[in-house]
Legacy VTK file of the C-alpha trace (Angstrom):
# vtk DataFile Version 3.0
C-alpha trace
ASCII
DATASET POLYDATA
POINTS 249 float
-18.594 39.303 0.293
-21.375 38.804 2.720
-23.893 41.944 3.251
-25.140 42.353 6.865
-27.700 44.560 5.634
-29.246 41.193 3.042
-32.491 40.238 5.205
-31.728 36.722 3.015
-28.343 35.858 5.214
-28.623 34.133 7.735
-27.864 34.955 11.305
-26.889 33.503 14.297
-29.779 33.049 16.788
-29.472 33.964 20.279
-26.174 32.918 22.141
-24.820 31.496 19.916
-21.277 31.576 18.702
-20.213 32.054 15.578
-16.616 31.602 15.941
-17.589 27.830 17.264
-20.018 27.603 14.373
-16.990 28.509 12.153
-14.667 25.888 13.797
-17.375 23.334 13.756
-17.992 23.752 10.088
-14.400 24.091 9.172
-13.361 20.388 11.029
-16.117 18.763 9.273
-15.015 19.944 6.071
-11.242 18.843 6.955
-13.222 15.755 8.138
-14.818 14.867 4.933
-11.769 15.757 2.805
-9.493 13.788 4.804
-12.220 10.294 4.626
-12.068 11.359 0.948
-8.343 11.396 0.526
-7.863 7.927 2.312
-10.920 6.246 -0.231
-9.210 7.722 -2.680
-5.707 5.765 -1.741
-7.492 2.886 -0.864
-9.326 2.370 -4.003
-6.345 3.387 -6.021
-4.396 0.269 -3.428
-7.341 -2.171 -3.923
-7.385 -1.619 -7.864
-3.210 -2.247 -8.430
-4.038 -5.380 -5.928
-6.803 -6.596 -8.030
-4.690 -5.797 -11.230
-1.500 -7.855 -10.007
-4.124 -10.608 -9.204
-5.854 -10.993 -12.528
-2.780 -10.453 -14.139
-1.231 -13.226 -11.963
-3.347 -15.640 -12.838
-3.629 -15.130 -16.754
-0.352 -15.398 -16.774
0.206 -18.446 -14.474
-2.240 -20.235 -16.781
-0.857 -19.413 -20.612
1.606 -21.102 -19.585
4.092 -18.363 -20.489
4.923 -17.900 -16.818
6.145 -21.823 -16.695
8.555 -21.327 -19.398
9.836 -17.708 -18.389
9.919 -17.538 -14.611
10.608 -20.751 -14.090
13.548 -21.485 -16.741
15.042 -18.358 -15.343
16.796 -16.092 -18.279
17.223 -12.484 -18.845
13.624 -12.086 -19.152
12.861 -13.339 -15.902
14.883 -11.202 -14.345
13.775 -7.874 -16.309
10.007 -8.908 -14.901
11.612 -9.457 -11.476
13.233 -6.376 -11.242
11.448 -3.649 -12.775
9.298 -3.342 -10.376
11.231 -2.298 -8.477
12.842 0.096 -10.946
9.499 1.735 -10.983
9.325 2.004 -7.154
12.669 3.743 -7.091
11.566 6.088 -10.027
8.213 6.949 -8.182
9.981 7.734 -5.252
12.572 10.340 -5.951
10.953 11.361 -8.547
7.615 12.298 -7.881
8.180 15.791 -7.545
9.328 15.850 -11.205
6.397 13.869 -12.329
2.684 15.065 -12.975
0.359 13.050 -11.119
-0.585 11.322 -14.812
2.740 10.202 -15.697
2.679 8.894 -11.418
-0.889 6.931 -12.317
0.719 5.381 -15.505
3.752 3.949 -13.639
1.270 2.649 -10.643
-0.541 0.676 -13.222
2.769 -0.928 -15.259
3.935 -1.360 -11.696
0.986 -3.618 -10.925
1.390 -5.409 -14.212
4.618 -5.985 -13.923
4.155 -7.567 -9.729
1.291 -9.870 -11.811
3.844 -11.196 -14.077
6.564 -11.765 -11.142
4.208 -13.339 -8.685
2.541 -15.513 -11.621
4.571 -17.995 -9.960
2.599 -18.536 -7.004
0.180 -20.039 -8.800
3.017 -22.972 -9.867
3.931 -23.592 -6.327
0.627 -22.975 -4.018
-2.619 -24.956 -4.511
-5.490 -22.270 -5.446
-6.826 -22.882 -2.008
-4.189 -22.116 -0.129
-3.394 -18.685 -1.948
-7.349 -17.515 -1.933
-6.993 -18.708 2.176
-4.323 -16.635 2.913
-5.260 -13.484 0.333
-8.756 -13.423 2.337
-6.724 -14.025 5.725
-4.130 -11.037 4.740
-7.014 -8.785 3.555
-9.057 -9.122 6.705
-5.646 -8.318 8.555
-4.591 -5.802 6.770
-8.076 -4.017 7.121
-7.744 -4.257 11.024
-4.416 -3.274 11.115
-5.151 0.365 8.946
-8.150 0.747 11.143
-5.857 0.477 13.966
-3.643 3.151 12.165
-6.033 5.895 11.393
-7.777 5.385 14.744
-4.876 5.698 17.367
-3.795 8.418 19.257
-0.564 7.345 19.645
2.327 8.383 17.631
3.859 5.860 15.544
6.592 7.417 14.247
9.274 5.693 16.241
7.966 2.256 15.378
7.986 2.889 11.993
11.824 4.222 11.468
12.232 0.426 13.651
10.217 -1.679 11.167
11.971 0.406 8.418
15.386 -1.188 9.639
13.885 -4.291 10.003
12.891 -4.673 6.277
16.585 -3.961 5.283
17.292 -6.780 7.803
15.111 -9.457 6.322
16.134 -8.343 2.584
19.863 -8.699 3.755
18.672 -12.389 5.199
16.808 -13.189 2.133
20.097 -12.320 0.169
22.628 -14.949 2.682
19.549 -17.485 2.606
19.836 -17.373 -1.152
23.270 -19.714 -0.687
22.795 -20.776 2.555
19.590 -22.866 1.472
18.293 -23.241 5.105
15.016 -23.765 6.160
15.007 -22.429 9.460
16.627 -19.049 7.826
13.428 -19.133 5.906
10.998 -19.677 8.566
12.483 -16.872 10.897
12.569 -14.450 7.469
8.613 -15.303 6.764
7.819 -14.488 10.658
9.558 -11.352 10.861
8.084 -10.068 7.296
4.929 -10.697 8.385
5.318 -9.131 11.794
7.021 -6.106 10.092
4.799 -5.517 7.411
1.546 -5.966 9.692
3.348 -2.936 11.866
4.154 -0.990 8.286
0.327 -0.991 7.680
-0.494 0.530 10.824
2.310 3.407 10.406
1.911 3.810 6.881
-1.653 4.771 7.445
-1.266 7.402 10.091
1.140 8.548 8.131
-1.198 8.886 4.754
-3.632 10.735 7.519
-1.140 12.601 9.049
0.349 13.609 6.059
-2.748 15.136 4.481
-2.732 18.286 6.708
0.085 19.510 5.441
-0.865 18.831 2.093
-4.605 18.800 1.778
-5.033 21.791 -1.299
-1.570 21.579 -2.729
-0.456 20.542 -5.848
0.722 18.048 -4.497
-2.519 16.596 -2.924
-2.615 14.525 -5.996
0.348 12.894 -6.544
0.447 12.070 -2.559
-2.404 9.681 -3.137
-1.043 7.485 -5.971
2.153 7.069 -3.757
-0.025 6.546 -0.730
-1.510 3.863 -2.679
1.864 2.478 -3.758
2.820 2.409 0.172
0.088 0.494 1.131
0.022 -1.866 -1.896
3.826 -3.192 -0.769
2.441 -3.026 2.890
-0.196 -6.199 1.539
1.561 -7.600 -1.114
4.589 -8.675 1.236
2.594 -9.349 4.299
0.875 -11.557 1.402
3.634 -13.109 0.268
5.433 -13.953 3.623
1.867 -15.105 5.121
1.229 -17.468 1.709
4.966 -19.068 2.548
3.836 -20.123 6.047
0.245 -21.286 5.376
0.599 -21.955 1.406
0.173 -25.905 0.842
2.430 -26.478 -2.664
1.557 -28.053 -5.433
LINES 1 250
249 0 1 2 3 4 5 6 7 8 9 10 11 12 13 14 15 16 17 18 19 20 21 22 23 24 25 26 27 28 29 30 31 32 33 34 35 36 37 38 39 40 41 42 43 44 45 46 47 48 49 50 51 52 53 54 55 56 57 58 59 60 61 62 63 64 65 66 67 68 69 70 71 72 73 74 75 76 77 78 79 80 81 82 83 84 85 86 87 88 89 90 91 92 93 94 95 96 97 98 99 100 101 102 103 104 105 106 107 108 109 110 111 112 113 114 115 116 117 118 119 120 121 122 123 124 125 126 127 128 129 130 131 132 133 134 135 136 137 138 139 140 141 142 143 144 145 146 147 148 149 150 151 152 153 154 155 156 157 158 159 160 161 162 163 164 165 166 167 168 169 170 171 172 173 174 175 176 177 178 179 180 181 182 183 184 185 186 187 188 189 190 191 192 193 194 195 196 197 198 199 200 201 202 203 204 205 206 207 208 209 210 211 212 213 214 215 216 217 218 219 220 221 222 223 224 225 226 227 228 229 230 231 232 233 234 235 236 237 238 239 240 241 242 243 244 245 246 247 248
C-alpha cells in the first residue's frame, strides 16, 4: 500500500497528471506483453518449421521415405494423416489439455509434417525447395507485418479465405481422378493467394486475441495454438508456392 506520508515515494512534479502517467505506464506494459506474446508464437512457429525441415530431410535421405511414401501402404497413410489427427485434437481440445500435453502434440505434429513432406525432397531439386522456402519466408514475414500493423479489420476476409480453403481441399479431392493439369495450376494459385491472406488475418487475430486473454490461464495454451495457426499458414503457402516454382528431379 503506498504511504503519502514516506518522504522516499515519489511524487508527481508540478502539473503533471498522474492519471496520464498511469495510462502511459499501463499501455507500455500491455505493449511489452503483447511484443512478448507474439515472439513467443513466433519462435514456438519458427522451431516446429525448422523441426519439419530437419526432419524432412533425414528422412528423404535414409532412404526410408523412398520405400514408405512412395510405395504407398498403410504406413504411408498413418504418416499422412496424423497430422492432421493431431490438428483436430489440438483444436477442440485445448481447453481439456494443459499447455504441456498442447507443447508435446506441437512437437509430434512437426515430426510427423517432416516425415509426410520427406517427399519433396524426391520430386524438387534442393535448389528449387531452399528458393522457394527463402521466397515463402520473406513473404510470409511481410505479410504478418502487414497483419499486426493494420488498422483495418480483417475479420470479414478471413471467414472468406476460410471458405476458400474448403474450396481448394474439395478441388484437390476431384483433381485426385480427374488428373488435370490446369485443375492443378488454378488449385496452387488460389492456395497461395489464400494462405498469403490467412497470414495476415491469423496475425491480427493472435494480437487481437491477446486482450482478452493476456493473464488467463489460458494465456499459455493460446500461444502453442497461435503457433500451430501460423505454422499451417507457411507450410501450405510453402507447399503450393514449391509446386509452381519447384524444378523436379
Amino acid at each position: 500500500m503506498a504511504s503519502w506520508n514516506d518522504p522516499q515515494t515519489p511524487r508527481p512534479g508540478f502539473g503533471a497528471s498522474p492519471s496520464l502517467d498511469g495510462r502511459t505506464a499501463g499501455r507500455a506494459g500491455y505493449d511489452t506483453g503483447l511484443r512478448k506474446h507474439m515472439l513467443s508464437i513466433y519462435n514456438y512457429m519458427a522451431s516446429g518449421v525448422l523441426l519439419t525441415g530437419i526432419v524432412a530431410l533425414l528422412f528423404a535421405r535414409s532412404g526410408y521415405a523412398a520405400s514408405i511414401m512412395m510405395d504407398g501402404g498403410i504406413l504411408k497413410w498413418l504418416i499422412i494423416l496424423s497430422p492432421l489427427a493431431i490438428v483436430f485434437a489440438m483444436s477442440f481440445g485445448a481447453n481439456r489439455m494443459s499447455a504441456g500435453t498442447l507443447q508435446l502434440l506441437y512437437w509430434g505434429f512437426a515430426t510427423l509434417m517432416g516425415l509426410s513432406m520427406s517427399t519433396i525432397f524426391l520430386v524438387y531439386t534442393g535448389q528449387s525447395i531452399a528458393t522457394t522456402f527463402f521466397a515463402t519466408a520473406a513473404a510470409f514475414a511481410g505479410l504478418s507485418l502487414v497483419g499486426y500493423t493494420t488498422k483495418k479489420d480483417l475479420s470479414a476476409m478471413g471467414s472468406f479465405l476460410i471458405m476458400g480453403v474448403i474450396g481448394i481441399l474439395v478441388a484437390m479431392v476431384i483433381n485426385i481422378f480427374l488428373q488435370s493439369t490446369i485443375l492443378q495450376l488454378a488449385v496452387s494459385i488460389l492456395g497461395v493467394l489464400i494462405f498469403a491472406g490467412l497470414t495476415a488475418y491469423d496475425t491480427q487475430r493472435l494480437k487481437m486475441q491477446y486482450h482478452q486473454l493476456a493473464g488467463t490461464e489460458f494465456a499459455g495454451k493460446a500461444i502453442i495454438l497461435g503457433a500451430l495457426s501460423l505454422y499451417l499458414d507457411f507450410i501450405n503457402m510453402f507447399q503450393f508456392l514449391l509446386s509452381l516454382m519447384g524444378n523436379r528431379e
